[in-house]
FIPA-208251 format. One record per residue (C-alpha): residue in one letter; x negated, y negated, z; residue number from 1. Coordinates in Angstrom, 3 decimals. Last residue first. Layout:
REM residues N
REC  semi         X         Y         Z  vextor
REC     a         X         Y         Z     NUM
...
This chain:
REM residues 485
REC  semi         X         Y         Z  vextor
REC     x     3.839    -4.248   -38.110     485
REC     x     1.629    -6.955   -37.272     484
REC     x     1.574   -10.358   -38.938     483
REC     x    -2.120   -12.126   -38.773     482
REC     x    -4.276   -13.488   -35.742     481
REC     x    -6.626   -11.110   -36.000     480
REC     x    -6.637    -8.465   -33.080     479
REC     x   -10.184    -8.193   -34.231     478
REC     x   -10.903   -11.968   -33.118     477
REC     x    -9.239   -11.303   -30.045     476
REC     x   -12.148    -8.379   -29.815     475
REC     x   -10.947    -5.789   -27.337     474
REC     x   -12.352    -5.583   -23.326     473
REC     x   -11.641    -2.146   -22.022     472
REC     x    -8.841    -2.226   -19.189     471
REC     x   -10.793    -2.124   -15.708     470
REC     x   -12.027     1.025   -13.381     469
REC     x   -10.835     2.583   -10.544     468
REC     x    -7.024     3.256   -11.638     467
REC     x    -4.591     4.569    -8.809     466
REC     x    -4.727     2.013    -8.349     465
REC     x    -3.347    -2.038    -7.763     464
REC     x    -5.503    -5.186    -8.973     463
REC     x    -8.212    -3.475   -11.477     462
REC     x    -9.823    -5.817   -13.383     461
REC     x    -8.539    -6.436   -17.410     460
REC     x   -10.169    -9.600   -17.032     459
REC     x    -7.336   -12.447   -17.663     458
REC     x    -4.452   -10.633   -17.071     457
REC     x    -5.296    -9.178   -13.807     456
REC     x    -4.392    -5.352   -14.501     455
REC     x    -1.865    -3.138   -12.447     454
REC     x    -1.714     1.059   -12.148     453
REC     x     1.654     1.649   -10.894     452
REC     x     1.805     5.297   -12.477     451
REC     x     3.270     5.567   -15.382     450
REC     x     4.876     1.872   -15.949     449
REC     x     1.111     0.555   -16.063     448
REC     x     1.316    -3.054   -15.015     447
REC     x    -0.995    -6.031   -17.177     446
REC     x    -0.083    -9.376   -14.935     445
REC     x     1.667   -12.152   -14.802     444
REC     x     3.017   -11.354   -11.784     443
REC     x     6.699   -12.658   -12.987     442
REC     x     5.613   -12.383   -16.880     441
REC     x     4.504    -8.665   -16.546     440
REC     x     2.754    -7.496   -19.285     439
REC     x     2.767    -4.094   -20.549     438
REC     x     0.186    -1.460   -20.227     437
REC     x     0.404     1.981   -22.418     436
REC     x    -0.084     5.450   -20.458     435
REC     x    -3.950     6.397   -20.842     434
REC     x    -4.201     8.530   -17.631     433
REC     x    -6.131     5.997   -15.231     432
REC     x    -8.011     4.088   -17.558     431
REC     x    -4.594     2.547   -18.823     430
REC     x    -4.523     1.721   -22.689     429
REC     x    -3.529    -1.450   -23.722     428
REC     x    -7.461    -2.310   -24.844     427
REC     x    -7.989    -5.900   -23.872     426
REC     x    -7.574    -9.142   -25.112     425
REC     x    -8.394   -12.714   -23.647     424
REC     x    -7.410   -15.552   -25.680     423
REC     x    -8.792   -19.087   -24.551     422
REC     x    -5.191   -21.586   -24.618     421
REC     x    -6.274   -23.996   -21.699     420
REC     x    -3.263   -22.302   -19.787     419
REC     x    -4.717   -19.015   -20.517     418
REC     x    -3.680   -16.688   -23.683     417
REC     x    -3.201   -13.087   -22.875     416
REC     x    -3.666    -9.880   -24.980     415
REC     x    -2.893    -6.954   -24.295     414
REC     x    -4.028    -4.796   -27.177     413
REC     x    -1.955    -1.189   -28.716     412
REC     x    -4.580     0.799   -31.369     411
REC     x    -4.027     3.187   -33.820     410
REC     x    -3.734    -0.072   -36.599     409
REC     x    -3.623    -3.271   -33.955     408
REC     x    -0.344    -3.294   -32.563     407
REC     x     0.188    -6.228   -30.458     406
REC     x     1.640    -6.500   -26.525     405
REC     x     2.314    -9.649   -24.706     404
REC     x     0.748   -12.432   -22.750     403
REC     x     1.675   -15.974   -21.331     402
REC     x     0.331   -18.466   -19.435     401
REC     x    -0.168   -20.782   -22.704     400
REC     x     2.285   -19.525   -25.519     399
REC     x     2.245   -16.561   -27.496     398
REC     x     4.029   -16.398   -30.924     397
REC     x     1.097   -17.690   -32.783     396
REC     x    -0.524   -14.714   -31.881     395
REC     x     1.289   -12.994   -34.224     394
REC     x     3.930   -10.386   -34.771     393
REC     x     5.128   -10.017   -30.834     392
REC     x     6.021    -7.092   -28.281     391
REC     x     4.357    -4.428   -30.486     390
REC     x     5.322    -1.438   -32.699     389
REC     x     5.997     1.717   -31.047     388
REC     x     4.603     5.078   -31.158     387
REC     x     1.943     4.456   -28.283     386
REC     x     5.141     3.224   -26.068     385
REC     x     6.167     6.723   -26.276     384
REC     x     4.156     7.564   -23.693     383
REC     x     6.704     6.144   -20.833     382
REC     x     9.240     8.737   -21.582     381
REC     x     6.767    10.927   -19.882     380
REC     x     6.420     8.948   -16.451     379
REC     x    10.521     9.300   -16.780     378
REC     x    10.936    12.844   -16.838     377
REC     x     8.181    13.217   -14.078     376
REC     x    10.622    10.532   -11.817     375
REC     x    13.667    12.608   -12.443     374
REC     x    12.572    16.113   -12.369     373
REC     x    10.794    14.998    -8.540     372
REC     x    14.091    13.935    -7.765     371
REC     x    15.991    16.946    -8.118     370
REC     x    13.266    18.767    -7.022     369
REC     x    13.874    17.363    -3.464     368
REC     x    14.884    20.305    -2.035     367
REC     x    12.134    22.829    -3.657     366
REC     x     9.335    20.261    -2.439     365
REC     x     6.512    21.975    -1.464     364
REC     x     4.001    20.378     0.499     363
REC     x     0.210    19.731    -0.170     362
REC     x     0.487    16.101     0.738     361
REC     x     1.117    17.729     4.538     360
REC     x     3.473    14.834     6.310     359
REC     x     6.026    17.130     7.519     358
REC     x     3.395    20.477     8.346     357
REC     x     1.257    18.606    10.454     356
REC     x     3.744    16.463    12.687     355
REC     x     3.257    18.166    15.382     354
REC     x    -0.112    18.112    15.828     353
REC     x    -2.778    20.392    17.140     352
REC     x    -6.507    19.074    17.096     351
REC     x    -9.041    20.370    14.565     350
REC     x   -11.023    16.690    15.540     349
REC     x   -10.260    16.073    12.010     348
REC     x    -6.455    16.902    12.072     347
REC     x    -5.855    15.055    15.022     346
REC     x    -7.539    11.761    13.999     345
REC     x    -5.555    12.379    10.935     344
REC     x    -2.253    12.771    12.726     343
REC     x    -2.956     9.466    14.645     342
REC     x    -4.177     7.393    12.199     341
REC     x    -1.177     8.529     9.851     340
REC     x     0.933     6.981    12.710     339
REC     x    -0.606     3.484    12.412     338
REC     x     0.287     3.543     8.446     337
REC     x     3.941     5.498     8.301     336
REC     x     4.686     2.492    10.946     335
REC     x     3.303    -0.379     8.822     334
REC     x     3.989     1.132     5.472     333
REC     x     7.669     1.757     5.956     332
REC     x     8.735     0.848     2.553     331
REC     x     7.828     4.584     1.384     330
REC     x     4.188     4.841     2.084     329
REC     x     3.297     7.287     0.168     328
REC     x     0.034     7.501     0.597     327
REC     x    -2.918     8.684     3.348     326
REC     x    -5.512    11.497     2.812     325
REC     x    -8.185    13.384     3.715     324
REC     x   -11.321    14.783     2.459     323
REC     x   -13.089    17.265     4.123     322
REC     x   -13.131    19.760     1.565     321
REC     x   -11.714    18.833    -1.596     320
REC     x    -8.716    20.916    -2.724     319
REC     x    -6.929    18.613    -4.753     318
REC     x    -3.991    18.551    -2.237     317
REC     x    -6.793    16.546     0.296     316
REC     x    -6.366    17.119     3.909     315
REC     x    -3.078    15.137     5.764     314
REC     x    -0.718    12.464     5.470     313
REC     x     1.406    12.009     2.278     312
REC     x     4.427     9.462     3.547     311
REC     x     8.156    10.927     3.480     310
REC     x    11.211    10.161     1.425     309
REC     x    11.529    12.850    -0.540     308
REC     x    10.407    11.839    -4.141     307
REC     x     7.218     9.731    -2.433     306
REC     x     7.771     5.770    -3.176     305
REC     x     4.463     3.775    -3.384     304
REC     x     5.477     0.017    -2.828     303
REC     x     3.593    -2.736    -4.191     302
REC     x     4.356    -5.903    -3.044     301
REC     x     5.660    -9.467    -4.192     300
REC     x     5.419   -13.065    -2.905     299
REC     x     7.710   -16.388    -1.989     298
REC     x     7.594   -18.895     0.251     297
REC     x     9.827   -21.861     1.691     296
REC     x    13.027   -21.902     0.731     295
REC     x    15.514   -24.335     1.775     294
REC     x    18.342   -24.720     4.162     293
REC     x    19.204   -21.075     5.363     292
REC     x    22.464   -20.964     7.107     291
REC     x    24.474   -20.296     4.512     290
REC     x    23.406   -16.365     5.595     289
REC     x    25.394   -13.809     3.459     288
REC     x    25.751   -15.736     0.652     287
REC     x    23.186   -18.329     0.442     286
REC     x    20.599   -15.176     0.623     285
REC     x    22.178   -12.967    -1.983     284
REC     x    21.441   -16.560    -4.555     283
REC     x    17.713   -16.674    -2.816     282
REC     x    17.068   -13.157    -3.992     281
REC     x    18.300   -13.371    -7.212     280
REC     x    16.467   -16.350    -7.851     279
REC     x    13.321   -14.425    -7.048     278
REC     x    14.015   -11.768    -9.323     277
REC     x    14.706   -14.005   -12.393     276
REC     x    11.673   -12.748   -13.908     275
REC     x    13.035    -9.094   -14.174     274
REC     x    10.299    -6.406   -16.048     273
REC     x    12.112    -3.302   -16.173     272
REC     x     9.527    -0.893   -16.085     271
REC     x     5.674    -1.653   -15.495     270
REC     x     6.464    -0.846   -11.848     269
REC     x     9.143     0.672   -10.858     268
REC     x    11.552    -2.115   -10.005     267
REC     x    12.934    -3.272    -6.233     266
REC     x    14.883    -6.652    -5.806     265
REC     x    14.769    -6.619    -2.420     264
REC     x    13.226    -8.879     0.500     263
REC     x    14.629   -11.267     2.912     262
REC     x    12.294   -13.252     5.585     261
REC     x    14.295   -15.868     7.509     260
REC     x    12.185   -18.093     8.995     259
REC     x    12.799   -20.179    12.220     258
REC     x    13.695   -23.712    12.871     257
REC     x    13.818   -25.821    16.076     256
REC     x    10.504   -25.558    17.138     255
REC     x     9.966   -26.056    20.757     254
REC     x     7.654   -22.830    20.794     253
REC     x     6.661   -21.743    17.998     252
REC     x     9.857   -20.934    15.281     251
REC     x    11.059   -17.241    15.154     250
REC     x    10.120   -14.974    12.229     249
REC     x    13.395   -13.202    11.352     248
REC     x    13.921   -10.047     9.422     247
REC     x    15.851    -8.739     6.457     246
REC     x    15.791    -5.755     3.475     245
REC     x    17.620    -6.002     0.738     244
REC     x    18.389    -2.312    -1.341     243
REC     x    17.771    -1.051    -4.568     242
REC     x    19.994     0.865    -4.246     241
REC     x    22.017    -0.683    -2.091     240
REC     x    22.064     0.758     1.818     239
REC     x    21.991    -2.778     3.344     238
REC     x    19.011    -4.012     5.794     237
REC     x    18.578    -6.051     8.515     236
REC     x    16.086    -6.086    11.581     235
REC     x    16.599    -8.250    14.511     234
REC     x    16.074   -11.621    15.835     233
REC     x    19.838   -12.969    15.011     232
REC     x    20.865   -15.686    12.515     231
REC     x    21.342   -19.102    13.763     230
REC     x    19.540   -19.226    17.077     229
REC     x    17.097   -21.866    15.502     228
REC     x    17.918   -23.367    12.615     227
REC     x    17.144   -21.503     9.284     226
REC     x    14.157   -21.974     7.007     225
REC     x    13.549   -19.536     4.188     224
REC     x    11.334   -17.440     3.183     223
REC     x    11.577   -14.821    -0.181     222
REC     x    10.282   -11.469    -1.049     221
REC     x     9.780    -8.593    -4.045     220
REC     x     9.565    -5.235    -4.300     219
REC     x     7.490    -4.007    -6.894     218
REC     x     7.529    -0.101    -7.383     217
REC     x     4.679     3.066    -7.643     216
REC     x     5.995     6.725    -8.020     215
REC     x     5.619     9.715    -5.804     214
REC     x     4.650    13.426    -6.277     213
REC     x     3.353    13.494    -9.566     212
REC     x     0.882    11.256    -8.494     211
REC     x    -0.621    13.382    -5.826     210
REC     x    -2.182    16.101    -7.668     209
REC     x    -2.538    14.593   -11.112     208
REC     x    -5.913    12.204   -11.410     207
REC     x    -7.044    12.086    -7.596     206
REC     x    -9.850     9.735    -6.552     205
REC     x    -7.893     7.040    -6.833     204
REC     x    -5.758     8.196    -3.708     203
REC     x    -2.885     5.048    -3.452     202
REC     x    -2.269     3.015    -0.719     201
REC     x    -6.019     2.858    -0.365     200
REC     x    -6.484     5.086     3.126     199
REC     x    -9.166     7.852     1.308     198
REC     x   -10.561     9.558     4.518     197
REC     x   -14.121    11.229     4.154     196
REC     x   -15.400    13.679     6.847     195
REC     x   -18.903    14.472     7.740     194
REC     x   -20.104    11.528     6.008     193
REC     x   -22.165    10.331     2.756     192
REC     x   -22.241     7.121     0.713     191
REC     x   -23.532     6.937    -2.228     190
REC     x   -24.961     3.988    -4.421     189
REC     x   -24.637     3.060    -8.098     188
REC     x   -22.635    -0.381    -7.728     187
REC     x   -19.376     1.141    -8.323     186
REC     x   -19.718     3.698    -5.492     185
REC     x   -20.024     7.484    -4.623     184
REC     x   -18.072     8.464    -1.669     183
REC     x   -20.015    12.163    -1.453     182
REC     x   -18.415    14.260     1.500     181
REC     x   -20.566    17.068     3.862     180
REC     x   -19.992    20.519     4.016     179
REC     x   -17.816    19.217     0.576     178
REC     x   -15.783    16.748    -1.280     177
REC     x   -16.392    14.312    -3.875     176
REC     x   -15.312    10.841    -4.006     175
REC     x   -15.516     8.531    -6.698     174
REC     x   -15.520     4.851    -7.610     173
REC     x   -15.742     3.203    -4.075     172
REC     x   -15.681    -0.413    -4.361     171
REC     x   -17.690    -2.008    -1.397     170
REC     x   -17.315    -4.334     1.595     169
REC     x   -18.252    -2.978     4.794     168
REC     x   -17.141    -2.434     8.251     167
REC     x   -19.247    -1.201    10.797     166
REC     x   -17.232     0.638    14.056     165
REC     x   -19.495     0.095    16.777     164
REC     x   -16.400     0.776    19.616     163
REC     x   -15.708    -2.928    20.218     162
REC     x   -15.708    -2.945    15.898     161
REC     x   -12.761    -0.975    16.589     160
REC     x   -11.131    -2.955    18.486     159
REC     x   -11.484    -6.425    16.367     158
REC     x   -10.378    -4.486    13.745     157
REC     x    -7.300    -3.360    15.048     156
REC     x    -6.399    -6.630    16.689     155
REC     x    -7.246    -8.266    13.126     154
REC     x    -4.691    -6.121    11.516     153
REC     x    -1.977    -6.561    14.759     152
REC     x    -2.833   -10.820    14.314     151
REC     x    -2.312   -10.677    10.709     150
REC     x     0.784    -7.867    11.027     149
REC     x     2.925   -10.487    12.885     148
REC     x     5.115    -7.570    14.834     147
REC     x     8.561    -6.586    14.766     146
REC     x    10.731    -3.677    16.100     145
REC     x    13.183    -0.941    16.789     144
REC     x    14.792     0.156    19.900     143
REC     x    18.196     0.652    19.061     142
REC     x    19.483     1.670    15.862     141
REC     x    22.893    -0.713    15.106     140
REC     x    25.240     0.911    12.411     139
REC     x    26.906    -1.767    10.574     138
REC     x    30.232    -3.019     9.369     137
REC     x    30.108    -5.710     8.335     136
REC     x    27.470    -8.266     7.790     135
REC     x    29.056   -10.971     5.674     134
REC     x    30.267   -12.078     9.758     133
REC     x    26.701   -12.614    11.220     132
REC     x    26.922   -13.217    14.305     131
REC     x    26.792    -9.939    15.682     130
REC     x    26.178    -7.549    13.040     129
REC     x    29.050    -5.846    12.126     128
REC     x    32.594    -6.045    13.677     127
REC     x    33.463    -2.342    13.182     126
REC     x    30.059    -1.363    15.010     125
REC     x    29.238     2.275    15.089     124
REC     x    26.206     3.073    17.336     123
REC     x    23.058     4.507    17.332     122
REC     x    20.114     6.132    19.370     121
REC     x    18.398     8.110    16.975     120
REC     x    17.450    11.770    18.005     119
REC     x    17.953    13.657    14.356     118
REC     x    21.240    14.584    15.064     117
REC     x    22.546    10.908    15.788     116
REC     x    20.660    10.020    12.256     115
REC     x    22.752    12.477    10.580     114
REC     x    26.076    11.853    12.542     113
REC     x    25.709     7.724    12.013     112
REC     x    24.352     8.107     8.109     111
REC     x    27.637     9.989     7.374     110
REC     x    29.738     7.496     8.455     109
REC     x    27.806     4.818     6.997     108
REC     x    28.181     6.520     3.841     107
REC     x    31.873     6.311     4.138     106
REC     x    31.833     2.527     5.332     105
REC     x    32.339     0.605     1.876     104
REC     x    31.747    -3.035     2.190     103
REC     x    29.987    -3.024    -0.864     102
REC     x    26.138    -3.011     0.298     101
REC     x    26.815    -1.516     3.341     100
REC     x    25.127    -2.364     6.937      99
REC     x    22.466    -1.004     8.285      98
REC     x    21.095    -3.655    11.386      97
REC     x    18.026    -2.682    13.708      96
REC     x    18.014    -4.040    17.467      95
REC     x    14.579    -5.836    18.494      94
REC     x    11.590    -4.969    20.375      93
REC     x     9.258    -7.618    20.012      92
REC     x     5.262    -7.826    19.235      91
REC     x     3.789   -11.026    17.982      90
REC     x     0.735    -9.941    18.482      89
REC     x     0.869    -9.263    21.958      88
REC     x     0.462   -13.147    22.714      87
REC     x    -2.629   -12.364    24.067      86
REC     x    -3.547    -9.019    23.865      85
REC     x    -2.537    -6.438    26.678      84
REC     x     0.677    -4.647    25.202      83
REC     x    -0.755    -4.588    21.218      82
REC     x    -2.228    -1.267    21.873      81
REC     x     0.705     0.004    24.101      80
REC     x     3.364    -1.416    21.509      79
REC     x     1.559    -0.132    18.611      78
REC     x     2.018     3.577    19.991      77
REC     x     5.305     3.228    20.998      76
REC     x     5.838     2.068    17.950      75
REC     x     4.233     4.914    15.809      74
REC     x     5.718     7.273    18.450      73
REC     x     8.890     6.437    17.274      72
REC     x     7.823     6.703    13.919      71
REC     x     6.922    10.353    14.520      70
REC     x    10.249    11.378    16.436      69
REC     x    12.437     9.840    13.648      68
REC     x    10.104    11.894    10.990      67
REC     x    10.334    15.079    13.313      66
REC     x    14.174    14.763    13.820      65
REC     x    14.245    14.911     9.863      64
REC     x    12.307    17.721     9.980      63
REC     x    13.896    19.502    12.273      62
REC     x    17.062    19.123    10.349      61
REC     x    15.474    19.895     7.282      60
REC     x    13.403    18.108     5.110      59
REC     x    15.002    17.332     1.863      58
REC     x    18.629    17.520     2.911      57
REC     x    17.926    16.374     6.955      56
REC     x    15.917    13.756     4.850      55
REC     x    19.201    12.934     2.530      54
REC     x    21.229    12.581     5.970      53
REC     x    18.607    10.554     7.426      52
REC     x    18.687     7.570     4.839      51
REC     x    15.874     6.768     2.957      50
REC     x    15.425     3.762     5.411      49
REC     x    14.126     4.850     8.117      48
REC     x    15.668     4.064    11.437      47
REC     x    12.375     4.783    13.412      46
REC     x    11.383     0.904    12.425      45
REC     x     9.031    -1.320    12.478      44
REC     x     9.584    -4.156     9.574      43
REC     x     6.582    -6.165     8.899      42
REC     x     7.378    -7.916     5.928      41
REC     x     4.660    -6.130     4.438      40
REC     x     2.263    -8.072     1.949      39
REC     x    -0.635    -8.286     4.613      38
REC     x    -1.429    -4.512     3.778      37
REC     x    -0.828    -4.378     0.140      36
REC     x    -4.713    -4.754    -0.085      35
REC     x    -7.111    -7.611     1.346      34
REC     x    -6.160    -6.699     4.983      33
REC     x    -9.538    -6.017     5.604      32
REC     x   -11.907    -6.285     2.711      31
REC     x   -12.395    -6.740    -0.812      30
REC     x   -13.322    -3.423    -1.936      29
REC     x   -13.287    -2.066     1.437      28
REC     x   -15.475     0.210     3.080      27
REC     x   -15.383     1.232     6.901      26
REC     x   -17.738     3.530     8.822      25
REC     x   -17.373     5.299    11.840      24
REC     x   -19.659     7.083    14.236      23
REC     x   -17.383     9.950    16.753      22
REC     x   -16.499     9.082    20.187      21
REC     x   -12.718    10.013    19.552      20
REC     x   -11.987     6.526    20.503      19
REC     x   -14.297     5.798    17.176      18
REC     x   -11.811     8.916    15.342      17
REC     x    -8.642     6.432    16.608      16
REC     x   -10.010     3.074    15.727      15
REC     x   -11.209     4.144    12.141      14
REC     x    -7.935     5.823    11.691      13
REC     x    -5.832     2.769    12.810      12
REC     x    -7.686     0.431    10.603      11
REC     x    -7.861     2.998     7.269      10
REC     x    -3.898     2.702     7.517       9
REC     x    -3.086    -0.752     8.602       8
REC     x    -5.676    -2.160     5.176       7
REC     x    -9.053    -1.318     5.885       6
REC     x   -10.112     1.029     2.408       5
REC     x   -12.425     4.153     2.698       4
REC     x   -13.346     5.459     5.852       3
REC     x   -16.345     7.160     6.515       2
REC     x   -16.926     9.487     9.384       1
């Protein structure tokens, strides 16, 4: 069995086909826990965040039970593995928090009967979230979680590698199904298996199938210090859209500070560019937790939204045999992650599962069409970028650390001057489906707004897929340094 990527995903799938007695491979381009993986604030939760009632409305009622049900199990299934390590990872079961954005209980209401149907154990709270008066009210979910997802990612690795799975680092350019899988790489070489499972946040091996299906954002993240038994060990999060999502990180032992990790600030990717996102955050922190006396770290993630609310788990929709699949994480990567290695394992070893049909990346989805209109309306608005003129005139205009867009006759170039002034240019156009790249000055970066697709500014290299290969070098001497129209 091969394996490809070792963030949470690919770890837990490795682990579970090697319990399964069967040879296992890993191959990561940089290695585990290299990916989006260590960027999760670590939020485990059966309370998902989409909202139950609009899952009963995509999914069913069954459905929706289903995906409370199969996150359950996800933490159930962490907290057995995790159980007899030392320190258990970090491992706590804590309450979870929703609480409105506006003050405005009605969909709170609402959220309380659907997520009651669907299994949850909740309860109304007038008061809000103990301790925290800006909090209220709230619906508490019992039984949720936190873990320190280094220590659970090395865990999983360690364990596997118990059970001779080899982990490699490699960039995997192609996959090809069949009796027997092709994983054909950068450098030239092939890999072959009896079963290939693509776990890189996003399939790259797929042009269309998938990506029509979900849509890449940035979320973004701030830590703070608070004292010690100032804001409750438990998991936060409003129903704004886009919403803020809280945890704590308690203190070692005899420390009298904790962190407060608070994240939000979501964009699609390439779209709507906000530098001051990280002040935003710490300005909503002030106010609903004065507690916090300085900030302390700061970082960004890529989140792959599906249009109803539920991760892609599950044989390849492109119709290659013996591949599967994992995406779509939906802000719930660590839970949707461990329990896609359990419904894969399953669905390898021809096993029953319940959660089959729910997760299949082949599914319909006549209730969330809606959405689906919405997002495909938008990737093709993107286009017109190739119509437009460009972000600046002349290179004059661009300062050190800084890059923008020029028109160059048919063509767009990013190009980006370093802090010792070099220009480095690139063709604009993404090598995934040839949407236009703009630059983003908080990740200073090149992001695709199509599909998520992300560039290091400086190389054109690929930092997030679905793209596999880099932004064509351009000339900055054929860019000119001249007025553009």
């Amino acid at each position: 069995m091969l394996v490809v990527g070792a963030g949470v995903a690919g770890a837990v799938t490795a682990l579970r086909l090697a319990q399964d007695g069967r040879k296992v491979a890993v191959v990561d381009r940089e290695g585990p826990g290299a990916g989006e993986t260590l960027r999760t604030t670590a939020h485990l939760a059966s309370a998902l965040d989409d909202r139950f009632y609009h899952l009963a409305r995509w999914h069913g009622e069954d459905g929706a039970r289903l995906a409370a049900e199969s996150h359950a199990a996800a933490i159930d299934w962490i907290e057995a593995f995790v159980g007899g390590r030392e320190g258990g990872c970090g491992f706590r079961r804590v309450p979870g928090y929703l609480f409105p954005h506006d003050g405005d209980d009605r969909r709170l209401r609402r959220e309380l009967d659907a997520a009651r149907a669907a299994g949850l154990e909740v309860e109304y709270l007038e008061d809000g979230v103990p301790g925290v008066p800006a909090l209220r009210p709230a619906l508490r979910f019992a039984r949720q979680a936190r873990i320190e997802m280094d220590a659970y990612l090395r865990a999983l690795v360690d364990a596997a590698r118990e059970l001779g799975v080899r982990f490699f680092r490699a960039e995997v350019a192609r996959v090809e199904g069949g009796t027997r899988p092709v994983a054909r790489l950068k450098d030239g070489g092939t890999l072959s298996a009896g079963a290939i499972v693509v776990a890189t946040n996003v399939p790259f091996h797929e042009t269309v199938a998938i990506h029509t299906k979900q849509a890449a954002y940035r979320s973004y993240v701030v830590a703070g210090r608070v004292p010690a038994g100032a804001v409750p060990d438990a998991l936060l999060w409003d129903d704004g859209d886009p919403y803020h999502y809280v945890r704590l990180l308690p203190g070692r032992d005899g420390d009298g500070e904790a962190l407060l990790i608070v994240g939000g600030e979501d964009h699609k990717t390439g779209q709507d560019e906000d530098p001051t996102a990280y002040v935003r955050l710490q300005d909503w922190t002030r106010a609903m937790f004065p507690a916090v006396t300085g900030f302390t770290h700061d970082w960004s993630g890529q989140i792959i939204e599906p249009n109803d609310g539920l991760a892609f788990i599950g044989r390849d929709p492109g119709g290659e045999d013996n591949v599967y699949i994992v995406t779509g994480d939906s802000g719930n990567g660590v839970t949707h992650g461990t329990l896609a290695g359990l419904l894969l394992a399953d669905l390898i070893a021809d096993r029953s599962n319940p959660w089959t049909a729910l997760y299949d990346p082949k599914r319909k989805m006549f209730r969330g069409i809606g959405e689906w209109l919405r997002e495909n309306a938008n990737v093709a608005a993107q286009y017109a970028d190739w119509i437009g003129g460009g972000d600046i005139h002349s290179l004059h205009e661009l300062a050190p650390g800084e890059g923008a867009v020029l028109r160059h006759g048919l063509h767009r170039v990013a190009v980006y001057r370093t802090g010792e002034g070099t220009l480095c240019a690139h063709n604009a156009r993404c090598t995934h489906l040839g949407c236009a790249v703009r630059w983003s000055a908080t990740e200073k970066s090149w992001n695709c707004p199509c599909h998520g697709s992300r560039f290091d500014a400086q190389t054109g290299a690929v930092l997030n897929g679905p793209a596999v290969r880099p932004l064509a070098p351009f000339d900055p001497a054929a860019a000119g340094d001249r007025e553009r129209a």
